[in-house]
N, C-alpha and C positions, 0 to 999 in steps of 0.2 A: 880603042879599047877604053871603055868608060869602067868604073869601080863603085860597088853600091855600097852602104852601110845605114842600116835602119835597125830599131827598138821597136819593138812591142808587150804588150803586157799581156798573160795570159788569163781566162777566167779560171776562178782559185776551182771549179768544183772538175776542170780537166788535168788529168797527167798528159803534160806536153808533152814527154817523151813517147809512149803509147799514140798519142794520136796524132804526132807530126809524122811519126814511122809509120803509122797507115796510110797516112793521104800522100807516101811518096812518089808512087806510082803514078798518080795523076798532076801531081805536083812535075815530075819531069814530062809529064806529056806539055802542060803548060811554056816547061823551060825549052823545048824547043820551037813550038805554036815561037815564044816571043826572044829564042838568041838570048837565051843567056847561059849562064856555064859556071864552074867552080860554086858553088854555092853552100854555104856551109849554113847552118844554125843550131846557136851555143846557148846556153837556158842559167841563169843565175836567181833561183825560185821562180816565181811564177814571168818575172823576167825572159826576154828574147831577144837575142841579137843577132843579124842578120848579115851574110855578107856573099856576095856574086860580084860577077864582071859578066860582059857585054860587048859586041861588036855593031851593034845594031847601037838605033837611040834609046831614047830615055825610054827604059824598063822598068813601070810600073810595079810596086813589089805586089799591089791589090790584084792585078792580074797574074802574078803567078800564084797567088795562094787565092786567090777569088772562091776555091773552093773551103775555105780553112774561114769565113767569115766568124760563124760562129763559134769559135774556139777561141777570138780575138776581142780583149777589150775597147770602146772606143775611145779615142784618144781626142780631147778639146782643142779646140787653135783656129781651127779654119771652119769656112760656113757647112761646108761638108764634114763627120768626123771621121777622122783615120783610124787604120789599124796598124798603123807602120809610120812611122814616125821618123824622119832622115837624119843622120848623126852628120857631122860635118870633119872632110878630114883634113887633122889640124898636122899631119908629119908621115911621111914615109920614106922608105931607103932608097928609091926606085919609083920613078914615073912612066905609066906604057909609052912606045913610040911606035908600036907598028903590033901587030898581030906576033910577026916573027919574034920579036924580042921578047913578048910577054908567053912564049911556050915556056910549060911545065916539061921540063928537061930530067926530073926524078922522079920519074912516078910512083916510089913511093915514102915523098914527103906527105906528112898531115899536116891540115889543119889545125890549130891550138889557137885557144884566145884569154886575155884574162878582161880584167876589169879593174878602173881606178877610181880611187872619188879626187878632183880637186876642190879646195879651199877656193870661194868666189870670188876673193878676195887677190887670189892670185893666178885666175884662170888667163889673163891678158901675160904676166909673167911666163907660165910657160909655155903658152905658143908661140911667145919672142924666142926663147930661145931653143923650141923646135924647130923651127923656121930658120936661123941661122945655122944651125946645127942641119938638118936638111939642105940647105946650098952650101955649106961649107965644105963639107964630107960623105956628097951622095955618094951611095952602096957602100954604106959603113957597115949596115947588117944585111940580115934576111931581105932577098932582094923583092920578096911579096907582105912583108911586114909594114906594116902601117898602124894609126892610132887614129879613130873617129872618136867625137866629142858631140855630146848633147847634154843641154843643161852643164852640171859640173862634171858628169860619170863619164868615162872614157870607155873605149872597145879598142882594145890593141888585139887585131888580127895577124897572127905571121905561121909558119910553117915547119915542119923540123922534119928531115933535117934542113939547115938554113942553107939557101943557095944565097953565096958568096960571088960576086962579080961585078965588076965594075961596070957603068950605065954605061950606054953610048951618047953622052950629051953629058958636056959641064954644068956645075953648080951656080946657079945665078949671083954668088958672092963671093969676094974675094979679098975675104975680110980672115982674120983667123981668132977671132972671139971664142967658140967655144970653150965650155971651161974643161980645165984640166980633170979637175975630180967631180965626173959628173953627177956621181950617186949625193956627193955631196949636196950642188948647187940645187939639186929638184928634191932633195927631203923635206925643206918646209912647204913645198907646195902642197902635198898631200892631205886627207885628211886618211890616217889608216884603217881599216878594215879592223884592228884588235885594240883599241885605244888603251886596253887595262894591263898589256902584256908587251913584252921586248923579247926581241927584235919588233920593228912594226911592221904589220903585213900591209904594205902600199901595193903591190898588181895580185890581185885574186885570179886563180884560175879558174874556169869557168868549164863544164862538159859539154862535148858539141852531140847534138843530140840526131842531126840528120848530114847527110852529105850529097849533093847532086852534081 
C-alpha cells in the first residue's frame, strides 16, 4: 500500500470547487483504469492538495486528472512542467503493512486536513523530532493521520472520527526523548496564519472539495 501527497495550483479565473465536482465522474473512471482509492482533494484559495493510496505502483497523480490539464497551473522544476507537485512525508501514526491492516474499518470517518507554515530556519528541527516522536510512540493518534511537507507548508491529512489502535510492528527507537509538553516544544517552529492576534493560528483547516 503506497500513500500519495501532492500540491497544485489552480488557475485564478476557475472555481475549483465547481469544476473538480464535474470532472469527478471521469476522474473515478481513471482511479480504477490505474488502483488507486481513498482520494480526497482540500483547496486552501486557488491552492490544492491532494491525497490517495494505492496497491498498485507508482500512481501518477497527471494520469488520474489527465483530464483536469487545463484547470492546472504549470509548476517549474523539472525539464517537463507539472501540475502536481509531490509533498514529502515527514510523520505518521501508522505505516501500511499489508492490504488487511490498512482497511477502513468506519465507514463513516472523513477526511479533514489543515495546513501549516514552518519557519526555514527550523524545518530540520521539526522533522527531528517527528521522527522520534513517530518511533517512539507509533499509533499515538489517528491511525490514517499523517503530515507531508513541501517547501516550508505542511498538509496534515487524518480522519474523524480517529481510529485508535495499536500498529502491528514496533517503533524503530527505543529512546524515550519525546517531550513532555509538546504544544510547547513545536510553538516556535511555526510561522502563524494571524501574526496580529492571539491565540496564534498554527494548523489552518482547510475544505475538502472532492472525495473518491
Amino acid at each position: 500500500m503506497q500513500r500519495y501527497h501532492y500540491r497544485a495550483q489552480c488557475r485564478p479565473d476557475l472555481d475549483p470547487e465547481v469544476y473538480f465536482r464535474d470532472a469527478l465522474p471521469e476522474l473515478r473512471d481513471h482511479m480504477r483504469e490505474c488502483e488507486a482509492s481513498n482520494l480526497s482533494l482540500f483547496r486552501s484559495g486557488a491552492g490544492l492538495f491532494l491525497y490517495y493510496e494505492s496497491t498498485a505502483g507508482h500512481v501518477d497523480p497527471h494520469a488520474l486528472f489527465r483530464h483536469c490539464e487545463e484547470a492546472l497551473e504549470a509548476w517549474p522544476g523539472e525539464d517537463v512542467p507539472r501540475r502536481w507537485v509531490p509533498m514529502m512525508d515527514i510523520f505518521h501514526y501508522q505505516t501500511p503493512v499489508s492490504e488487511e491492516h490498512w482497511l477502513r474499518k468506519n465507514a463513516s470517518a472523513l477526511p479533514y486536513a489543515r495546513i501549516a507554515r514552518l519557519k526555514p530556519e527550523q524545518v530540520s528541527s521539526y522533522v527531528y523530532y517527528h521522527y522520534q516522536y513517530q518511533e517512539e510512540k507509533p499509533g499515538d493518534g489517528d491511525k490514517y493521520g499523517i503530515i507531508a511537507l513541501h517547501e516550508n507548508l505542511m498538509f496534515f491529512y487524518s480522519e474523524a472520527p480517529a481510529t485508535l489502535e495499536q500498529p502491528p510492528y514496533q517503533g524503530k527507537l527505543s529512546t524515550a526523548g519525546t517531550p513532555n509538553d509538546w504544544s510547547a516544544a513545536m510553538l516556535p517552529h511555526f510561522v502563524p496564519w494571524n501574526a496580529e492576534t492571539e491565540p496564534p493560528l498554527i494548523w489552518q483547516s482547510i475544505p475538502m472539495i472532492i472525495r473518491a
